[in-house]
N, C-alpha and C positions, 0 to 999 in steps of 0.2 A: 365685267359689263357694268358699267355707269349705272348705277341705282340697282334696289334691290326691291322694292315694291312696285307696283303698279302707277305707271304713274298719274292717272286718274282717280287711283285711290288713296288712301289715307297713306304718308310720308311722314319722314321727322327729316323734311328739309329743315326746319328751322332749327331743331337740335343740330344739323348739320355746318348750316352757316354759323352757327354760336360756336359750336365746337372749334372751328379753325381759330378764334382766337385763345383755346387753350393748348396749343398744339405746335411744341418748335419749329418743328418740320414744315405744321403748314402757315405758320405765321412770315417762314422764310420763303416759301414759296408764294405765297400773296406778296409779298416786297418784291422779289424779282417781277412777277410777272404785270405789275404795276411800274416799276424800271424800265423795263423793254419797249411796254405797250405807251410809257410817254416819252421815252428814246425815242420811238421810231415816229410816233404823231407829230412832236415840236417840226421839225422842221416842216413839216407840209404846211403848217400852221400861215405859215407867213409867204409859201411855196406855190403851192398850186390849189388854191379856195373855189371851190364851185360854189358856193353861197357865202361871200367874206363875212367873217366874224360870227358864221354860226358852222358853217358844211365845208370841208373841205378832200379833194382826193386823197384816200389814206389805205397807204400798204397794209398800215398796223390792225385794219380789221378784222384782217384772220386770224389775229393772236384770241383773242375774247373765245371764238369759236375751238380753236385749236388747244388751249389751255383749260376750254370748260372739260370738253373728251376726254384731256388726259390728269385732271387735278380737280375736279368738281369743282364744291363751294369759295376752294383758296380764289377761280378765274373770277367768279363773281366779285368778290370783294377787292382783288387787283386790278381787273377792266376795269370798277367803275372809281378806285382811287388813281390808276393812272391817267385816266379820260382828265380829272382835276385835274394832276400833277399839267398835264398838258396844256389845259386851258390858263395854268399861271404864266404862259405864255403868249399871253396877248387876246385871248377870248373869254378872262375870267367875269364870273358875272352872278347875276340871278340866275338865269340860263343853264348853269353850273351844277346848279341842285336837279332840274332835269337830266341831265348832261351823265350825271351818276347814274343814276334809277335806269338811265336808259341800257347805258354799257353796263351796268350789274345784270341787267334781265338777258342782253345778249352773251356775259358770260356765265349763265347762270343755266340758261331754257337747253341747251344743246345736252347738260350732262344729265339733266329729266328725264329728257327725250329720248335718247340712244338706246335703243331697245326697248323702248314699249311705246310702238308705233303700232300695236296688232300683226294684222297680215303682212305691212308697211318693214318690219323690221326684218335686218339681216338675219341676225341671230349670231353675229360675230363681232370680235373687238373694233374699234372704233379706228378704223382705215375702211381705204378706197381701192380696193383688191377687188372686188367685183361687178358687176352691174349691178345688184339687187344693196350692195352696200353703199356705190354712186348713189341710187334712188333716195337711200333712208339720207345718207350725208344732205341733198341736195335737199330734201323734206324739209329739215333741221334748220338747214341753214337759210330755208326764204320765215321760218314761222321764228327764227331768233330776232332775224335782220327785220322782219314785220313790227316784233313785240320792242323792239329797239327806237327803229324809227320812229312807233305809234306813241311812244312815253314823252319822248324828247319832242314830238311835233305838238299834239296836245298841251303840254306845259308850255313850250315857247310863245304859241299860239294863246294861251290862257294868260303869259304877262304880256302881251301887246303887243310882239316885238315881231312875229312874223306868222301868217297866214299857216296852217296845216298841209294845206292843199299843196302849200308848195317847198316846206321843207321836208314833211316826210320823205316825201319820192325820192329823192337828192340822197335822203341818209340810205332808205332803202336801198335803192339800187348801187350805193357807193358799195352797202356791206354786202351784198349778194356777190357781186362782179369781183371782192376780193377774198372772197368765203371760199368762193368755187375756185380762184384761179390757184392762190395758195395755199389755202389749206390742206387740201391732199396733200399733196409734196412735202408740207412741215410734219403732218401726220409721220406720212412713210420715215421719216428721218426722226424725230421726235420718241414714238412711242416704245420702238422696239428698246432703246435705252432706256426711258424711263420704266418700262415695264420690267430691265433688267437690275434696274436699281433700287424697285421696290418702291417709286413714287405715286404710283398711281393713289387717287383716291381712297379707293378699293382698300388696296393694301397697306394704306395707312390707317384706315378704319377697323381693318381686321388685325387690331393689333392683340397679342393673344393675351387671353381672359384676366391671367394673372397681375396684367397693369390696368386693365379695367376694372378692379373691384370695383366691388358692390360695399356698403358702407357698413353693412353685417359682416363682411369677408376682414373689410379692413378693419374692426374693431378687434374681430376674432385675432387678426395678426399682430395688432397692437397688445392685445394681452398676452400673446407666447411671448413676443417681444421683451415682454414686462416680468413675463416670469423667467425666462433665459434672462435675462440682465440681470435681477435679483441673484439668481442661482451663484452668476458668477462674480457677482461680490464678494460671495463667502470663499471665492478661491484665490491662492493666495497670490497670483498673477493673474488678474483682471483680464480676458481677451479684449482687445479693443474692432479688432476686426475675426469675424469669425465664418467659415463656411465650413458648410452642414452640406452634405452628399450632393454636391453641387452638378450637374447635368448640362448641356447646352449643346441643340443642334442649330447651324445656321438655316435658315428657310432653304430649304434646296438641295440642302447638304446630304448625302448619300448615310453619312456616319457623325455620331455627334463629336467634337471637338472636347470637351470635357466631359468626364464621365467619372462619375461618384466620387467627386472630389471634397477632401474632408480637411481642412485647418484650421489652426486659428494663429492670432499675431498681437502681442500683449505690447502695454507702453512699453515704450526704452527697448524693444525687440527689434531686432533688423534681420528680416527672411528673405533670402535668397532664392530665386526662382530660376530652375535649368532646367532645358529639354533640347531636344531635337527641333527643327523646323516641322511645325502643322501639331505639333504637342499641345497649343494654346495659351504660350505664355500670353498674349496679347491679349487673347481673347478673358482669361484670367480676367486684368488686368481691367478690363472695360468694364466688369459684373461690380468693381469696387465701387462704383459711384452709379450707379444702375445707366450706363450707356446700353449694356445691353440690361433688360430686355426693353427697358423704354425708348430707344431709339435704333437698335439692331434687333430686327427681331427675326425668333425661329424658334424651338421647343426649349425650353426652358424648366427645371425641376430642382429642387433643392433652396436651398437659403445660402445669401451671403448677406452679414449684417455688420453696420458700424454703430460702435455706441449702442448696441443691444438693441438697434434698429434696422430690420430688413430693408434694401436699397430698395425694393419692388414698393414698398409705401410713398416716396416720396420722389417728386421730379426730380429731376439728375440737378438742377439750377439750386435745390433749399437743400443741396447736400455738400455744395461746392466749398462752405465754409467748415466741413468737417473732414473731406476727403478731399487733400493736394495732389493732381496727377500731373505727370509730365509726359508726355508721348510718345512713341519712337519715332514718329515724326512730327516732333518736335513743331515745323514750320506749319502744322496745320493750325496752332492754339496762338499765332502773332497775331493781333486783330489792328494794331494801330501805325502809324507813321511814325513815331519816335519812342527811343527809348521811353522817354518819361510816361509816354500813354501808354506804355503796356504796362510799365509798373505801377500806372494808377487806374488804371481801366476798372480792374478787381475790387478798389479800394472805391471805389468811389459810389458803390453800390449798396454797399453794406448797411444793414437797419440793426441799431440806430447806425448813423452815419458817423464817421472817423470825422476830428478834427483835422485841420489842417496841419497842425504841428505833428499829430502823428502821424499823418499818411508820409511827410516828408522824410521820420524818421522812420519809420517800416521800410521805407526806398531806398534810406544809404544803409540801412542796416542788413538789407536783403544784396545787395550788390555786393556789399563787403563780403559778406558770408561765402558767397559765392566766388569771389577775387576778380568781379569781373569793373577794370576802367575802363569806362566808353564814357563819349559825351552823350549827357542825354538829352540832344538834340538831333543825335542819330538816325537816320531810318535802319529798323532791322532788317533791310534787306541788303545792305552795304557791309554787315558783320558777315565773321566767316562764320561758318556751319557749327563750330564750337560753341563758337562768344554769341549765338543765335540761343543755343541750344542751353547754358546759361543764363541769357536774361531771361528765359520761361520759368526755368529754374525759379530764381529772384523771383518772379510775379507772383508765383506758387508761396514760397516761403512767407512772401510780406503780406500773406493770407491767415497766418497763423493756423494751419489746420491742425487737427488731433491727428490723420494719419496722413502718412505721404508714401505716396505710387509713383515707382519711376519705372518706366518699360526701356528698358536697352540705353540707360544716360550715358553709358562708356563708350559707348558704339562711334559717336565724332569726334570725340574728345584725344587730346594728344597724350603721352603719359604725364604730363604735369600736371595737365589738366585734371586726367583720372584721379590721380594724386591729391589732387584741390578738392575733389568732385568726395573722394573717400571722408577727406577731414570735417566736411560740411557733413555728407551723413552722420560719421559719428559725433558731431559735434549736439544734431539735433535729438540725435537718439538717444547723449546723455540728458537733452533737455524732456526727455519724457516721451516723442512720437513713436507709434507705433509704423516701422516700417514696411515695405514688401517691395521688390527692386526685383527685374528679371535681367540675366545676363546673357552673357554668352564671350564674351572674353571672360577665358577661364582664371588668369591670373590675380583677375580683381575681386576674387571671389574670398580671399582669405578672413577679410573682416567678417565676415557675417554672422552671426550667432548659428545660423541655421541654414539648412538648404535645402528645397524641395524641389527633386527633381521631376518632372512629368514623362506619364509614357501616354501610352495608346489607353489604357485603363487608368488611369485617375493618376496617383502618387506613385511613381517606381521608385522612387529612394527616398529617405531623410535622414539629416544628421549632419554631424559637426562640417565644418568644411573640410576639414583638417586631415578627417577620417575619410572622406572619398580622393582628397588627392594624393593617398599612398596607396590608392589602389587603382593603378593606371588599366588594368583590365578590365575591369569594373566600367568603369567612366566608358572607354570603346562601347560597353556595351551597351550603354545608355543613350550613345551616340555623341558621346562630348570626347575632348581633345585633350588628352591627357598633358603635365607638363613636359617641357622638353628636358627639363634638370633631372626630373623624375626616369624618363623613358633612357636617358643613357645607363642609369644604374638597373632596369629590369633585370629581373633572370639573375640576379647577381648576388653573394650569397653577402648581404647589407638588413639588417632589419633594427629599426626603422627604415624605411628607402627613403631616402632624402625629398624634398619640396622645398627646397631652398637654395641659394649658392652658397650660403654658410652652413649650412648643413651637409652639402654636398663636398665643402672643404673637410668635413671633422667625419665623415665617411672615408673619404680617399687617404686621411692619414691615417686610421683606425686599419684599412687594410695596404696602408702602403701603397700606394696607387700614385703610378704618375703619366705623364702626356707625354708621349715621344709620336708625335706625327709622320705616317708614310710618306717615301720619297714623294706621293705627288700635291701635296700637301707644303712640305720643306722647300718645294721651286716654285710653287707657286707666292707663297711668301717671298721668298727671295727676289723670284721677278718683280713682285709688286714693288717692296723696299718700301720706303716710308717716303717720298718724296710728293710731295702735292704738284701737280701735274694738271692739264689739260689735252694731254695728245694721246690720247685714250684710243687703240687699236689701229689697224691698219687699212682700213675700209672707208671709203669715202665719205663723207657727209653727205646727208640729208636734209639736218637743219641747220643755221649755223646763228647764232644770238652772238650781234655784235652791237655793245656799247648801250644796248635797252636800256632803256626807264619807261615809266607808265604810272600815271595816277588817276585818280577819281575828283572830278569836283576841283580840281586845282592842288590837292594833296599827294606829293608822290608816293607808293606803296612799292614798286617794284624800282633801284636804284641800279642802274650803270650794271648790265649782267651781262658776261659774255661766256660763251660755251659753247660747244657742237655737239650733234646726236649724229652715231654712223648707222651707216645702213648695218641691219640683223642687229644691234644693240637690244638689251634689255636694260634701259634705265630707268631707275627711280628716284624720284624726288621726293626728299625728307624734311620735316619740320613742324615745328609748334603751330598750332591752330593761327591761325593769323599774320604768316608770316610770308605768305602772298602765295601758295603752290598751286591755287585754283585757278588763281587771276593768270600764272602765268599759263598754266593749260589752256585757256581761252585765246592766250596768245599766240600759241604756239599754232594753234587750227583756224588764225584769224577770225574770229568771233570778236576779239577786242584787236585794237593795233598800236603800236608804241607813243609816245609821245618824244619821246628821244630814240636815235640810234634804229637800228632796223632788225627785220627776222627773216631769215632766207629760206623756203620751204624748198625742194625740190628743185633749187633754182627758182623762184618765183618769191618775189617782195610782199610781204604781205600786206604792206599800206599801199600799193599798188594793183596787185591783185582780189578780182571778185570771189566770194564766199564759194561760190558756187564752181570753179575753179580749183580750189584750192580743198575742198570736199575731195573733191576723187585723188588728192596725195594723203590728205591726214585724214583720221575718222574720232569724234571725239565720244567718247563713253561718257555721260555725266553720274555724278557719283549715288544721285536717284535718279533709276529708271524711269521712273511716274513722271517727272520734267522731259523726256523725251519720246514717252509712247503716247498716241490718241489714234489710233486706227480702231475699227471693228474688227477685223482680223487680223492675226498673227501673221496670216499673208499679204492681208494689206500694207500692214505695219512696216516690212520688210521691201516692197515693192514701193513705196512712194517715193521714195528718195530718189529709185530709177528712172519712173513716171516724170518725176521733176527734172531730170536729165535730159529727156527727149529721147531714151531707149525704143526698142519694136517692142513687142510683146513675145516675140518668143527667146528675145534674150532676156528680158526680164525672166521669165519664168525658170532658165536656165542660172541664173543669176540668182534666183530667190533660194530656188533648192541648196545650190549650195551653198550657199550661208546658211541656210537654218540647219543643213546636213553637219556643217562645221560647228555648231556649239548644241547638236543634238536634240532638234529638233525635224528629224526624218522620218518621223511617222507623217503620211496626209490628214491620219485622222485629227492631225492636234491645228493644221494650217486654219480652219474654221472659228477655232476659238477665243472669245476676247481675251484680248491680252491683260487684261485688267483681272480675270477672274484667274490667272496662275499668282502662285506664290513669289515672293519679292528674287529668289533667284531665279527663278525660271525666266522673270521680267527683267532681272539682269542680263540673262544669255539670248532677250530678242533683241535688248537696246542693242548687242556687240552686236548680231545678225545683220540689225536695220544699217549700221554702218560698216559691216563686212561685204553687202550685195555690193558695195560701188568700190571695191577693190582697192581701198587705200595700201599706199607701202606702208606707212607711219600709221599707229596704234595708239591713241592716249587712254588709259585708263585713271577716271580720278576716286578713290576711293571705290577700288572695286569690292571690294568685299565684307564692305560694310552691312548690317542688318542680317548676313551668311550664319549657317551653325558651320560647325566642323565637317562636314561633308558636301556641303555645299561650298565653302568657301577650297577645300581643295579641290573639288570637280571645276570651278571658274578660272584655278591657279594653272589648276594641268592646261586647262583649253589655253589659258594667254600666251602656256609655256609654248604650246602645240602652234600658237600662230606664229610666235618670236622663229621657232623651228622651221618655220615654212617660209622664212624671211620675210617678214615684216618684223619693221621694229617697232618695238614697245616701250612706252613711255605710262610707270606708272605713280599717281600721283597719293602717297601712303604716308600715316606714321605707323605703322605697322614694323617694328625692325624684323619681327621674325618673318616676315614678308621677302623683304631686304634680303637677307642672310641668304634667303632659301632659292631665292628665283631671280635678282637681278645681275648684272654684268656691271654694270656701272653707278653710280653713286653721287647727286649731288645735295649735299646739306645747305637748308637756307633757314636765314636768320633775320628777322624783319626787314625782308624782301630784300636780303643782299645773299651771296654763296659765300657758306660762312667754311665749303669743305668739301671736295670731290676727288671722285677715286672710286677703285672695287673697294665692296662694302666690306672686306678682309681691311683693308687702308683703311677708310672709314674709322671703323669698329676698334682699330687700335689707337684711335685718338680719343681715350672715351672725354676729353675735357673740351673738345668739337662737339660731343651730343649734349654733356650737363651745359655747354652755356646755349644750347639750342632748345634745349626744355624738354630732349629727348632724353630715354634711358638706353645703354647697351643690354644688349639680351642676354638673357641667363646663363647662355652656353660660353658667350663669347668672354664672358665675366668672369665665370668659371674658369677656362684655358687658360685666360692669362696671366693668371699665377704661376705657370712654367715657362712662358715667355713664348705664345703662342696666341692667334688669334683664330678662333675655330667658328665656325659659321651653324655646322647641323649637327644633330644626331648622329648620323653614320659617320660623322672627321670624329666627332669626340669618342665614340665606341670603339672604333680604328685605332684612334691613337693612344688607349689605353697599352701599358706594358703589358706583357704577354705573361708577365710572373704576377701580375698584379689580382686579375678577376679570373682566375683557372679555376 
């Protein structure tokens, strides 16, 4: 409920409106709605004047109103800076300084008001769901639009410029007539989201105790502070980041997400974070730099400190130059249009301020480290998802922080990348930072000093890395994904068990072990042969890429590609970060269209044919789901794309079920749900849904299983397997090899937007000097066999094709 005293009686409105300018949250939320609110005025400006140059018809009056309801003091302070913003449109003046005062009171009076009207008030949230909440709305909105008009007519009236009698009326009844006619309706649409996001006023105010000290609280904390940082001086590895039984429930959350979490992470240390999905690396992750509790909030208990300093004393902004984070989504921390403004954004802030010669030299210094060339005249929205993922990277580094936080860096990255991405950490970690990195590709886990695995209860594991990847049973039960080099020798009388392919070599000779592959395995090789090819099965095309090219801006990135996908194919498309696989995926579902040479879907042109069209052949997966959900419900979500079709409704609903039935979402209880409040696979298996209802043959997947743990990314692999099975074909876009190996049929390697190699990934996999000049690596198995002149894709060919005298 808007306010919490009376509002006849004594208030700390003015602590309140002071407050919003100490408050990210609400300093960003008085920006937009001063954005919006002069968006939408300018044009009437010069449009439709009922009084020229002072009143004019204006939609945007319900915003003031609409915005005080659901964001207090921020509306006041954006109504009466967007009303300016407006008026530097052609009505700027004296007038102007009324003009303010006026729209601050109108977005100011409504969040006073709203429940303490006496008898007068609902006694419910701030919508128009009843008669008795009509009343108080309509109360509201003549005594805002009163106190609006009265400020602005008086003032205007007092510089000379026009009569009372006859501008107020004009402002009145403009705001009254667009109080009542829109605001409801923006309410109804408006609040239930913000109220699910936690914007409200309210619940920004109520932000919990321990980020509101009291300056006895904070003194007291600065002295443990003082005495824990002294303590650990005397030890002989300094912690630089340290948490003490760390706690944290989400506001809402049934069960806390951490729970009595204890470590610490000394200079020159690099730790390692694994769990399961909903274990809280993330959440970890965000306590380094106080996002939570100063800007997620929910229960909170424990310490996490940098520099002998608990994050909860100081805003997330006076820590940014001690603690470098990098994000799992990455794309959320790009703020500018070109490379160079991201790599100076950071730099340009700083007290004292960098000279110029350094900030230039912190920018190639940080790019280098990184290995990343781009021009930087770039927009990063033109980079692929790597070389994005990269220059944040870079922005971070040329920050010079003590400790650096990377949540899931390997997640876009190609293996060369990884590769780059490993030498930059340990590069810095000899220069002294204290790290903390969460994973979940298990392979990249080898460097670490350390690894902390998370369970349901705080720390399930820690220790060397070395030491959990010989214990592949272990790791299952931790919920992580043992190696595949490791899982062939299980059960096998080998000790040490190899995590290697050279060590896996000096095992197999130690007991004599060789490869002889079953007959179906020996024909299938044989069929394949080694010959590079394009008539790949016997089933007719679907797609067919003849003589393509496609660029950006006048740049070509895709060159002269031709190939076909057959019907029930499962293929994959491989390659280094940047070397066009996403752009062609947009191509392939008409979202972009060639600039040379043509794409035949189904028989249908795609520079010919409409989007809309060509939807019900292809269905495009993007490789974040969050770029393709925005529905309130999981059933909405899934049903729009039909809607948009011109379907009935009872084939939609028929239609909906089964697709959500198809990637396991058959409960009704779950149809209700925002899709935003499921975890990142579950919002992967609505995005395949919402494009499964409209029954495409063709399937592209681009990076499906990215941000996935080990049980989630094979629950998503079996479902692709399961559609591929049900014919459609599948088209998925990976550098994942063991992806490859495991699930596809067919195979094309691209190499700065040309096919640098295509074939079954058996073919593939035997050209490994096809993947090193493509910046990929071959997989450990297949690296392994073929030292006997064999190329083996899984588990089950290489356990098979051991000699039967070999592991008895």
């Amino acid at each position: 409920m808007p306010g919490s005293f009376s509002v006849w009686g004594p208030r700390h409105w003015v602590m309140d409106l002071a407050g919003v300018w100490q408050d990210t949250r609400q300093i960003v939320i008085t920006a937009q709605i001063a954005a919006i609110y002069a968006a939408i005025l300018i044009p009437f400006k010069a449009g439709i004047p009922i009084i020229p140059g002072f009143v004019e018809l204006r939609p945007a009056n319900a915003i003031p109103i609409v915005a005080s309801l659901l964001f207090g003091p921020a509306a006041a302070w954006g109504a009466g800076i967007g009303n300016v913003i407006g008026d530097c449109f052609g009505t700027l003046g004296p007038a102007s300084f009324f003009g303010f005062w006026g729209n601050f009171f109108f977005g100011y009076l409504p969040y006073l008001l709203w429940g303490h009207l006496g008898w007068l008030s609902s006694g419910n949230p701030p919508l128009v769901n009843s008669v008795k909440q009509g009343v108080e709305y309509t109360l509201i909105c003549v005594l805002a639009s009163a106190a609006c008009a009265g400020t602005i007519g008086w003032g205007v009236e007092a510089l000379g410029l026009l009569p009372f009698v006859v501008l107020a009326p004009a402002i009145f009844f403009n705001n009254i007539v667009m109080g009542l006619l829109l605001g409801p309706p923006l309410l109804k649409f408006l609040y239930p989201r913000v109220q699910r996001w936690r914007l409200r006023f309210e619940d920004i105010r109520s932000a919990p105790n321990h980020v509101q000290n009291s300056k006895k609280e904070r003194l007291r904390r600065e002295e443990n502070a003082q005495f824990s940082y002294s303590s650990l001086m005397e030890r002989k590895h300094q912690a630089v980041l340290e948490c003490a039984h760390l706690s944290f429930q989400y506001a809402g959350a049934v069960a806390p997400t951490l729970a009595n979490l204890s470590f610490s992470v000394s200079p020159g240390e690099l730790v390692m974070v694994l769990g399961r999905s909903g274990t809280g690396k993330s959440t970890l992750v965000n306590t380094c730099n106080g996002l939570i509790p100063h800007f997620i909030h929910g229960r909170y208990s424990g310490e996490m400190s940098v520099m002998g300093r608990p994050t909860v004393n100081d805003p997330v902004w006076a820590q940014a130059g001690r603690v470098g984070m990098v994000f799992q989504d990455f794309d959320a921390q790009l703020v500018a249009s070109t490379a160079d403004g991201e790599l100076r954004h950071p730099l340009e802030y700083r007290n004292p301020p960098l000279r110029a010669e350094e900030v230039a030299r912190r920018i190639q210094d940080a790019l280098h480290r990184v290995g990343l060339r781009i021009g930087l005249d770039r927009d990063p929205v033109t980079l692929s998802g790597g070389q994005r993922q990269r220059l944040v990277l870079a922005s971070v580094l040329a920050q010079a922080p003590s400790v650096l936080v990377l949540d899931e860096p390997g997640s876009d990255l190609d293996p060369a990348g990884c590769e780059q991405l490993r030498a930059v950490l340990l590069q810095v970690k000899e220069e002294g930072l204290a790290l903390l990195v969460t994973e979940r590709e298990y392979e990249n886990i080898h460097y670490a000093d350390r690894l902390l695995v998370l369970g349901e209860e705080g720390v399930a594991w820690t220790g060397p890395p070395e030491e959990l990847l010989r214990q592949p049973q272990l790791m299952r039960e931790l919920g992580l994904r043992p190696l595949a080099i490791t899982e062939c020798f299980e059960g096998q009388k080998c000790e040490p068990i190899p995590i290697s392919v050279a060590e896996a070599w000096e095992v197999a000779d130690a007991l004599h072990v060789g490869l002889h592959p079953p007959a179906s395995v020996i024909t299938d090789e044989l069929r394949l042969g080694t010959s590079h090819c394009t008539t790949h099965g016997s089933s007719p095309p679907v797609i067919q890429v003849e003589a393509m090219s496609f660029g950006y801006d006048g740049q070509e990135v895709l060159h002269d590609l031709s190939f076909s996908i057959r019907s029930g194919e499962f293929l994959a498309i491989v390659g280094a970060n940047g070397s066009g696989k996403s752009t062609l995926s947009r191509l392939l579902n008409g979202l972009l269209v060639p600039t040379a040479g043509r794409i035949v879907v189904a028989g249908l042109d795609t520079r010919r044919t409409a989007i809309k069209e060509l939807a019900g052949e292809v269905g495009l997966v993007f490789q974040n789901p969050d770029h393709q959900i925005f529905a309130e419900t999981i059933w909405e979500e899934v049903a729009f794309g039909l809607r948009n079709f011109g379907y009935d409704e009872q084939d939609i609903e028929l239609r909906v079920k089964e697709a959500l039935a198809s990637v396991g979402f058959s409960l009704e209880a779950n149809w209700e749900l925002d899709p935003f409040s499921l975890r990142k696979g579950e919002r992967q298996r609505l995005a395949v849904a919402s494009v499964l209802a409209s029954r495409p043959r063709i399937l592209i997947f681009d990076e499906p299983t990215t941000g996935l743990d080990a049980f989630e990314t094979d629950r998503m692999m079996e479902m692709i397997r399961g559609l591929n099975r049900d014919g459609h074909s599948v088209i998925m876009i990976t550098h994942s090899m063991r992806l490859v190996a495991q699930y596809a049929t067919y195979c094309i390697l691209m190499k700065n937007g040309r096919i640098a190699g295509e074939g079954h990934p058996r073919e593939v996999f035997s050209h490994p000097e096809w993947l090193h000049d493509s910046s990929l690596t071959l997989p450990a198995l297949s690296r392994f066999s073929q030292r006997w002149g064999y190329t083996l894709l899984t588990v089950e060919e290489v356990r098979a094709s051991f000699t039967t005298e070999s592991l008895s």
